[in-house]
Each structure stands twice: as C-alpha cells, then as structure tokens.
C-alpha positions as CSV (number, residue, x, y, z in Angstrom):
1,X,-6.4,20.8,-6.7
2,X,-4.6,17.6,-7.1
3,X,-2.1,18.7,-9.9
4,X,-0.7,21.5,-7.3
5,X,0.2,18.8,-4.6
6,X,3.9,18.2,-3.6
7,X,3.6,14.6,-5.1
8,X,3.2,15.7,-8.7
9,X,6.6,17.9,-7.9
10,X,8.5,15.2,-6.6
11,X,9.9,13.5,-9.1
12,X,11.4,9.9,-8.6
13,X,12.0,7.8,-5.5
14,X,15.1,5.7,-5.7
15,X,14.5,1.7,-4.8
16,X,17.3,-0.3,-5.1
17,X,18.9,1.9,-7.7
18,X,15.8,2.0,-10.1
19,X,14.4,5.2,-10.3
20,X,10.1,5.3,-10.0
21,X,9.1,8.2,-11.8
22,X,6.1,9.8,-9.6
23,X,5.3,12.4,-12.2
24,X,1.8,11.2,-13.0
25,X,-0.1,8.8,-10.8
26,X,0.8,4.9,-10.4
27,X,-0.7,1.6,-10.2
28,X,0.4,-0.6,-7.5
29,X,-0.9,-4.8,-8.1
30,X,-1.1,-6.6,-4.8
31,X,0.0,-10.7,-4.6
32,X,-1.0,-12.3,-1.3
33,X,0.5,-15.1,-0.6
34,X,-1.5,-16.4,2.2
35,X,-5.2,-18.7,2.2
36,X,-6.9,-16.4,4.2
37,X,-7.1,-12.8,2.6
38,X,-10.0,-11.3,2.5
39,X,-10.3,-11.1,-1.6
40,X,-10.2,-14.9,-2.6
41,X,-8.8,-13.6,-6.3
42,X,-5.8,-12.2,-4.9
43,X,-4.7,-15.3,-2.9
44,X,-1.9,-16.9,-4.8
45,X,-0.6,-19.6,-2.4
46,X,3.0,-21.6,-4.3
47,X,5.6,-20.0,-6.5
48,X,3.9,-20.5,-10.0
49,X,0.5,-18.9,-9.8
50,X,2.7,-15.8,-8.3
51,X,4.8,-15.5,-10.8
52,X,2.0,-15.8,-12.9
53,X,-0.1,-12.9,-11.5
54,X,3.0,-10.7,-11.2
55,X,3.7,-10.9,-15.5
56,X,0.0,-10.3,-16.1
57,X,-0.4,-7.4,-13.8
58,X,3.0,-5.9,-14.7
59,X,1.6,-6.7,-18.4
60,X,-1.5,-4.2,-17.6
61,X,0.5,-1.4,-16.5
62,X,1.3,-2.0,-12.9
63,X,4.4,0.3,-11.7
64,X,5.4,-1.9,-9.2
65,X,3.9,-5.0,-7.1
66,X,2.8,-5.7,-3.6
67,X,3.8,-8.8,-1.8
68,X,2.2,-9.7,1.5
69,X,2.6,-13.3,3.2
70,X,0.7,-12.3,6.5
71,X,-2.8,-11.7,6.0
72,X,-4.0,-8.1,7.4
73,X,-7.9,-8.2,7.5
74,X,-9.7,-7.4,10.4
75,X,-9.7,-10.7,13.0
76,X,-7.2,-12.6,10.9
77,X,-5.1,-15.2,12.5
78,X,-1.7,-14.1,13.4
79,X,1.3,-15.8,11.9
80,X,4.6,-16.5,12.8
81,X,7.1,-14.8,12.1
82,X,8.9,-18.1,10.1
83,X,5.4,-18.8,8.4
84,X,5.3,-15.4,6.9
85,X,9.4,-15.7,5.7
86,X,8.9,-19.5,4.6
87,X,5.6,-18.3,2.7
88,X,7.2,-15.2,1.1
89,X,10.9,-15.5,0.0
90,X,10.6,-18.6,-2.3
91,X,8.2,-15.4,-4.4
92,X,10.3,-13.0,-4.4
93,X,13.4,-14.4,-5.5
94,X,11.1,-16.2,-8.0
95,X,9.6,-13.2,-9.2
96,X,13.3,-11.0,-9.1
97,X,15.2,-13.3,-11.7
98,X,12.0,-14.0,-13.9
99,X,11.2,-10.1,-14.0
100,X,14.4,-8.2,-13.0
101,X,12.9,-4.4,-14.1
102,X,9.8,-4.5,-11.5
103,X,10.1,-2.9,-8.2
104,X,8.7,-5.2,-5.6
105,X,7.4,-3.9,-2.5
106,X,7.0,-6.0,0.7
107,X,3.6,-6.0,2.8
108,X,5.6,-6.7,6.2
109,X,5.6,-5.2,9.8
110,X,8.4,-7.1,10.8
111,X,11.8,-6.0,10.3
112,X,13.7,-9.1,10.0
113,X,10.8,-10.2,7.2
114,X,11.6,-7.3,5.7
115,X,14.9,-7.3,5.6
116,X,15.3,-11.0,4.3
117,X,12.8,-9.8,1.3
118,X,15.1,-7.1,0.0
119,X,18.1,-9.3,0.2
120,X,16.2,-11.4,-2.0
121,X,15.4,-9.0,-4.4
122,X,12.7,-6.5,-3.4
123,X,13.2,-3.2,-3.6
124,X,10.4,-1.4,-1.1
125,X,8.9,-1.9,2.5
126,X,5.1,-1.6,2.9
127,X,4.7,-1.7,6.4
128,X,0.8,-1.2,8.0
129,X,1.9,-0.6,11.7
130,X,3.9,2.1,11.0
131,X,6.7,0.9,12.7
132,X,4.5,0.5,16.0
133,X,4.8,-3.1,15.9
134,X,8.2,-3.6,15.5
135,X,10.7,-1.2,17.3
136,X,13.5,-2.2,15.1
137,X,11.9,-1.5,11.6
138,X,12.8,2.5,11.6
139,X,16.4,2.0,12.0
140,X,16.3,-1.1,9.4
141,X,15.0,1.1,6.9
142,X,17.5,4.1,7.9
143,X,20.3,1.6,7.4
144,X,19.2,-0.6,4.3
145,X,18.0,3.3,2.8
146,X,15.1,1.7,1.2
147,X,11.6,3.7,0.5
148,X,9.0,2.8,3.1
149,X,5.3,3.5,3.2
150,X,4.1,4.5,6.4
151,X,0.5,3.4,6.8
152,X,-1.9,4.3,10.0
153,X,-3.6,2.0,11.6
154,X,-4.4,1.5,15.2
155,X,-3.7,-1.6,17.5
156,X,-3.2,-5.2,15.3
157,X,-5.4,-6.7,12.6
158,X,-6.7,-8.8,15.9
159,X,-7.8,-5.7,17.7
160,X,-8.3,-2.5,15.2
161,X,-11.9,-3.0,15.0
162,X,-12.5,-2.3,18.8
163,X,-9.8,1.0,18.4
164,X,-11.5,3.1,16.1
165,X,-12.7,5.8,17.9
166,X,-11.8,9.6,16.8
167,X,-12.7,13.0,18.0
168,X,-11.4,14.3,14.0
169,X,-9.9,11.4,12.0
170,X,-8.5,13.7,9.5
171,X,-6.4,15.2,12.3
172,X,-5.6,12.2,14.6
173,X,-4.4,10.6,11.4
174,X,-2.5,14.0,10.1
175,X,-0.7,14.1,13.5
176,X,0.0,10.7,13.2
177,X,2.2,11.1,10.2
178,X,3.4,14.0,11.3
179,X,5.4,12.7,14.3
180,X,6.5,9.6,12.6
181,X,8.0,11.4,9.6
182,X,9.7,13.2,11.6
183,X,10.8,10.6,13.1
184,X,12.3,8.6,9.9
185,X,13.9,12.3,8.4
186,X,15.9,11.8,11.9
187,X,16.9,8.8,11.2
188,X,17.8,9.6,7.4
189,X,14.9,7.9,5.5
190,X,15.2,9.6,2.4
191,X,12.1,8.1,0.6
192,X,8.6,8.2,2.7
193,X,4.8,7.2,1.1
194,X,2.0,8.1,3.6
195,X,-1.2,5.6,3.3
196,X,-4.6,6.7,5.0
197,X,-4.8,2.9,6.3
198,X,-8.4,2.8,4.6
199,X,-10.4,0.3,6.8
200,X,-7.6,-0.4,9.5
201,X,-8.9,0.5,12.5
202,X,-11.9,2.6,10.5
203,X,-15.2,2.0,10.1
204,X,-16.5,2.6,6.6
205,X,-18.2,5.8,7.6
206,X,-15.0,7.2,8.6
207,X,-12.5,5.6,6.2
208,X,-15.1,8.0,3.9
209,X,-15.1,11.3,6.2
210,X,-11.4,10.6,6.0
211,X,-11.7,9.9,2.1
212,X,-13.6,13.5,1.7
213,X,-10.6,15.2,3.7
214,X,-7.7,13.2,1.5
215,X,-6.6,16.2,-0.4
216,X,-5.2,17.9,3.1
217,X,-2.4,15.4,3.4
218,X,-0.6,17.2,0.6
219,X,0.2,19.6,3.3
220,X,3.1,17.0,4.5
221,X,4.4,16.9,1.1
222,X,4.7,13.1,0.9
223,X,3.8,10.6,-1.8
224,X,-0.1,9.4,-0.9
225,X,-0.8,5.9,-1.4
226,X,-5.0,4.8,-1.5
227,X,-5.7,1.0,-1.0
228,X,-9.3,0.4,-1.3
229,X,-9.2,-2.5,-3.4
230,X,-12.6,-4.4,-2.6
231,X,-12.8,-3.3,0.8
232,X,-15.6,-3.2,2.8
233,X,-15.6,0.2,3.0
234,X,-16.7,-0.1,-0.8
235,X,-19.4,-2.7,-0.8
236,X,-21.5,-1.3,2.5
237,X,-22.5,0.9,0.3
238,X,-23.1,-0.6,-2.7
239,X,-24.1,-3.7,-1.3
240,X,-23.1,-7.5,-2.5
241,X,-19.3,-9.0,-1.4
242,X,-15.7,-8.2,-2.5
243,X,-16.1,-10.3,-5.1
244,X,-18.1,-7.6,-6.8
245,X,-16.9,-4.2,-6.2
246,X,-14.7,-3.8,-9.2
247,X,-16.8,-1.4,-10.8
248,X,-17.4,0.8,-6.9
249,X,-13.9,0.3,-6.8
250,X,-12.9,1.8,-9.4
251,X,-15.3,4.8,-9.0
252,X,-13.2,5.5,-5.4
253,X,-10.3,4.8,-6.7
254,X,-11.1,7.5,-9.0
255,X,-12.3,10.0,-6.8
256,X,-9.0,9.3,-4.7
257,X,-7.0,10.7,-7.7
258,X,-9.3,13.9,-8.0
259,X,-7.7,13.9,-4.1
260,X,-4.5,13.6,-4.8
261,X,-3.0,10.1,-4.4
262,X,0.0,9.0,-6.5
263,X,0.0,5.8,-5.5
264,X,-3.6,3.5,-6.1
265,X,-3.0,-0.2,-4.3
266,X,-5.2,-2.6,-6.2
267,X,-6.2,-6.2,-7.4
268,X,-7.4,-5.4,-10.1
269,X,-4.6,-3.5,-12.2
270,X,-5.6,-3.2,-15.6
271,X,-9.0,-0.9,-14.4
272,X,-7.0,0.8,-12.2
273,X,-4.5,1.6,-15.2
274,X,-8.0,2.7,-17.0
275,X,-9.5,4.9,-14.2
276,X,-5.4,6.9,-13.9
277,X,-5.4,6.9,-17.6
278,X,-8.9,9.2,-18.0
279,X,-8.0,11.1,-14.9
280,X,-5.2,11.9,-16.7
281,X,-6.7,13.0,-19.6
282,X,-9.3,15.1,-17.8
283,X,-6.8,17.1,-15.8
284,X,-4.6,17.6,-19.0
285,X,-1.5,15.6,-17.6
C-alpha cells in the first residue's frame, strides 16, 4: 500500500535552492540543543559537540538534520523566546559553513526564531504547534517560501497531557490537517510535510490506534513525517526507559514505513538508515 501513496510520486521539495529528492524514504537526525530533553543522548548543549553530532549523523545517512533549542516534552519548562535564539543560532551558522550541502531544519514555533535560523543558514521550519502558537508563522513561511512541517498537537508542551481526549483520533487529526493546509496553499506555501504529532497531546494507546490508521493520511497527498524516536509511546510497551528503546524503535519506525511515511525523525540515524534500507529492499524500491 505504501508505494501507491502521493509521497512516493512527489518528487523533490525545494529548501533553499537544494532540491530533497523524496523518491524513496528519508532519515531525519535530531540535535537538541537544550539540558532538559527527554532523551539525555540527544542533548548537545555548546557549538562543538553539535557540530560533532551533525558530521556523524550526516556520515550515517541522514538526509537532513533537526535543530530544536526549546525543549518539547510533556511538562517542560517554557523558554524564552531569547533563550531559545541565543541557544540556537551560534549552531546553525556553525553547522552551515562546516557542512554547506545538509539541509537543516529548525524545531521552532516561533516565527521570529525561525526566521533568524534560516537567515543563518537553515533551510526548513519544523514547527509542532502548527502555527497555533504563533499567528505570524503562516505568513512567515508564505513570504520566506520555505518548506514547513505541519505537526498536530493540542494545547502547549505545559498542558497537552490534560488535552488528549478524542471521539476518532484518526479523524480529529485528518481534519486537522485538512483545514490548515488549506490554509498555507492560500497563502502560497508551496512545500508542506504533515507529522501525526506522535505523543503530543496522545496517550500511547492512541499515538498507536493513530499509528494503525497512518496509511489514511496519504489521502491529503502530503509528505508524512514519523517521530517516534525513544518515546514513551515505545517503552510502555516494552518496558525499561528511553535509554533503551533503540531496538522497539526501530521495529515502529519500521512498521511506520510499511504505512507510508517518507520522512522518519530519529536519534539514532544509522538504524534508522538500516530499517529504510530493508524496507526498501522488501518492497522492491
């Protein structure tokens, strides 16, 4: 089923010039820049130790990398807004001039955050409200004409826990995307990735009724991004910490290909490379 969807017909998406071929899945590696993610192994606090995580991962395969500075998990502290710039641009323009061919998204709900990051050399906005908490960051990405991924999530990282309630998450969370891509095709947003927001306002028991229903996004003909690197959704049923689901993590990130995402959003990035690689083989791309 997954070799029909829209995504293996799309082609490219353009960021900053550089051309991302989408013609068989790719692996996104994710650099956090702050002390309090929830994965301890992804936390790469000062300029070095980013720069480098981004030439090993981009050494095992990784198509492009993920930069937050404001840490997401359920309950986390909220930044400011100078924090999360002061924290993040000294990367980016580190990582830019020391690898000038990798695209580099930017984990960011705030507009001006964003915007600073691609003048410094990023190419891509990851943004997990959806545009819901900042009412500027549409038209930003309309004007600067820069891809976006559109995630869902309910509420803030504060409050998502106490939000996720759903009659059908499949369909709240179609609708969703629906409106809001509509939205950005008004606008003029050429280049849109749809992520299911695994965990974000989900409990693990729906992040997985939402996980068996993944395949039914292809209907909005839209890249699909998976980030369930680690998450919790992995190791309540497996048991231990994030720490050690690589291997559970790999098995979903797996099954999320069979599903059709394009996109996998991971720490780990050469088992991620792995797990696309024997997909790939299996489906005879």
């Amino acid at each position: 089923m997954a070799k029909d969807t829209f995504f293996r017909k799309k082609g490219t998406i353009n960021a900053g010039g550089k051309l991302i071929d989408l013609a068989k899945p790719r692996v996104m590696g994710i650099i956090n820049i702050t002390p309090d993610s929830f994965y301890a192994g992804s936390r790469k606090m000062d300029v070095s130790s980013a720069l480098q995580q981004a030439e090993k991962m981009l050494n095992e395969g990784a198509a492009m990398l993920d930069i937050g500075a404001y840490s997401s998990r359920p309950g986390a502290d909220d930044n400011s807004e100078q924090e999360e710039t002061d924290r993040l641009l000294p990367v980016v323009e580190a990582i830019a001039k020391a690898q000038p061919d990798a695209i580099l998204s930017i984990d960011t709900f705030r507009s001006n955050v964003a915007e600073a990051a691609i003048a410094a050399g990023a190419h891509i906005i990851n943004d997990i409200s959806g545009g819901q908490l900042d009412g500027n960051m549409f038209a930003m990405v309309a004007r600067l004409q820069v891809p976006y991924i559109l995630m869902h999530m309910k509420g803030t990282p504060q409050t998502m826990n106490q939000l996720a309630k759903y009659d059908d998450i499949f369909i709240e969370v179609l609708d969703y995307f629906a409106e809001r891509t509509y939205q950005l095709t008004r606008l003029g947003v050429h280049d849109v990735i749809i992520d299911p927001g695994f965990g974000f306002a989900k409990m693990p028991g729906q992040s997985y009724a939402l996980m068996n229903r993944l395949q039914g996004l292809a209907m909005l003909q839209l890249p699909i991004l998976v980030g369930v690197s680690r998450k919790r959704m992995v190791y309540s049923v497996t048991g231990g910490t994030a720490e050690e689901a690589l291997n559970a993590t790999t098995a979903l990130n797996t099954i999320a290909l069979m599903k059709g995402a394009g996109i996998l959003r991971v720490h780990d990035v050469k088992e991620a490379v792995e797990a696309v690689k024997i997909y790939t083989a299996a489906v005879g791309n």
